[in-house]
Residue, then its C-alpha position, 0 to 999 in steps of 0.5 A: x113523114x109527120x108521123x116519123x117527125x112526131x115519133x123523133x119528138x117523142x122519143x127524144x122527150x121520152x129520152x130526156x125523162x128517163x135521163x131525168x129521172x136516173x140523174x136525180x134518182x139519188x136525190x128522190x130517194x133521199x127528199x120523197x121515199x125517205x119522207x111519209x106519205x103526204x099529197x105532195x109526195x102523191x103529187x110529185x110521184x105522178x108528176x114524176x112517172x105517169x108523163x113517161x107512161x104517156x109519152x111511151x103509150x102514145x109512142x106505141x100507138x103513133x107507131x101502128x100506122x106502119x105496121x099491118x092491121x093482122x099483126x096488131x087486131x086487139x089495137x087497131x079494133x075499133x073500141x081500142x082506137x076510140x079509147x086511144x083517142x080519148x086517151x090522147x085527148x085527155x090523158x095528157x096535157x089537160x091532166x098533167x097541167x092542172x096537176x103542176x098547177x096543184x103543186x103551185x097551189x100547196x107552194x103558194x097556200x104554204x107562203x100565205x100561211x095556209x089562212x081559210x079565205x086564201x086557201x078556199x079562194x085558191x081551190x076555187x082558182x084551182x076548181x073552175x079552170x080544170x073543170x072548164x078544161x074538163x066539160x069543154x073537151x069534146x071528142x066526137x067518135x072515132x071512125x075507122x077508115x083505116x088499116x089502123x088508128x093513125x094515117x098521115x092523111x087523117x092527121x088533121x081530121x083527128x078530133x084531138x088535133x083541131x084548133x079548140x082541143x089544145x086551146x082548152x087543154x092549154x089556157x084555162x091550167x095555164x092562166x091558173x099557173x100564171x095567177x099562183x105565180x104572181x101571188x108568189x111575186x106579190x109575196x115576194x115583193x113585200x121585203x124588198x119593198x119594205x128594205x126600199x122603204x128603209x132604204x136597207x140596201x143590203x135586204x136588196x142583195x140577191x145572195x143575201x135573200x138566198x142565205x136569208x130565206x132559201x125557201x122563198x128564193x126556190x119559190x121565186x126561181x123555181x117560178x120563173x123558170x117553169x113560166x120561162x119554159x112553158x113559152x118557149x118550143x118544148x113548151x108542151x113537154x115543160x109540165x112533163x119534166x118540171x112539175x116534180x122538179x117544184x117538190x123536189x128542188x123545194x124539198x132540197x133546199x129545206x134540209x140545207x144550211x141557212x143564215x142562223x140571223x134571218x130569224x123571223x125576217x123575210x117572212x119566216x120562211x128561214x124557219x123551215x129549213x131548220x124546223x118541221x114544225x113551223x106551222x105558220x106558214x105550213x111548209x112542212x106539208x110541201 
């Protein structure tokens, strides 16, 4: 009965991506195929597509517990039920999450203006959380005591499926994620504490920020919106479905309109919408 639940989940995830993808397709050709290679383009591209190809994998496999051992040979062997495990264990969230955490790392780089210091501080933030996730995982043989891969009785004797495995894979790309965001928030916070300084209440105007800077409103939204998801039930499907929503929503706004008058204001992020060539703060590369 749990398998049957798991694959209702699957499936209704693999579902909503597919509707994901086909919904915004238009858009993805206009904002990411049109534009020339760069990392996030690589980035949103495999945030994009390979959680699909995951989902679908792990739906075929989770499926072999119902179906003869004689009908499917080459994937109930041995080496291809242990590759499976592996595959399970470190294909997925421990690989996806550190990739949406990349993305934060190129947003967050862009907002500090892409300074040495904060960037090699930011690849060592980037460095040690995905390699502890990497060399702490450790998935113990599989051993075949079944017709195939999965039985319903084996489910909680799975090496992938014991407490220490998400705990690894969750909280070390997790805290990483969380700590970009509050260098977002700390960006953020600089106009609005200097418009209270000067008591400029109209800086404090929420549509107002959003015609003056759209950029760093994304930046800012686009935030809590993912922390917002990752704790609650789907939290485990979020990275799946908005790691590439962060490029391409970003991406959206930087071709729109903007408030000519922002000028250099609000931390010049206005300039971007306009102009691809604004290096200070690198924004041409998100």
């Amino acid at each position: 009965m749990g398998y049957l639940i798991g694959n209702y989940m699957t499936a209704s995830a693999i579902t909503v991506l597919v509707y994901e993808i086909v919904a915004s397709f238009d858009r993805e050709i206009d904002h990411i195929w049109r534009s020339s290679w760069s990392i996030p383009k690589a980035l949103y591209l495999f945030s994009r597509y390979y959680p699909l190809i995951y989902l679908s994998i792990g739906m075929g496999y989770s499926t072999l517990p119902y179906v003869p051992q004689n009908h499917t040979p080459e994937l109930t062997a041995s080496s291809s039920c242990q590759a499976h495990v592996w595959y399970r264990g470190f294909g997925g969230f421990v690989l996806i999450v550190p990739t949406v955490s990349m993305i934060f790392f190129f947003r967050v780089a862009a907002i500090y203006g892409n300074k040495p210091k904060f960037v090699a501080f930011l690849v060592v933030l980037f460095l040690v959380p995905a390699g502890l996730s990497m060399t702490s995982t450790h998935l113990p043989p599989w051993v075949p005591t079944s017709e195939s891969c999965l039985f319903e009785e084996e489910w909680q004797s799975l090496p992938i499926y014991s407490l220490s495995i998400p705990l690894l894979g969750w909280v070390p790309p997790l805290g990483n994620s969380a700590l970009l965001f509050v260098f977002t928030l700390l960006r953020l916070w600089s106009p609005f504490h200097e418009a209270v300084s000067t008591a400029d209440t109209t800086a404090l105007n929420i549509k107002r920020i959003k015609r003056k800077s759209p950029i760093l409103s994304s930046l800012f939204t686009d935030g809590i919106v993912y922390f917002f998801l990752v704790f609650t039930g789907f939290s485990q499907f979020t990275p799946y479905l908005y790691g590439a929503r962060l490029i391409l929503n970003l991406r959206e706004i930087a071709t729109k309109d903007f408030d000519p008058e922002a000028g250099a204001s609000s931390i010049s992020l206005s300039t971007f919408a306009a102009q691809t060539e604004c290096h200070d703060f690198g924004l041409e590369r998100v």
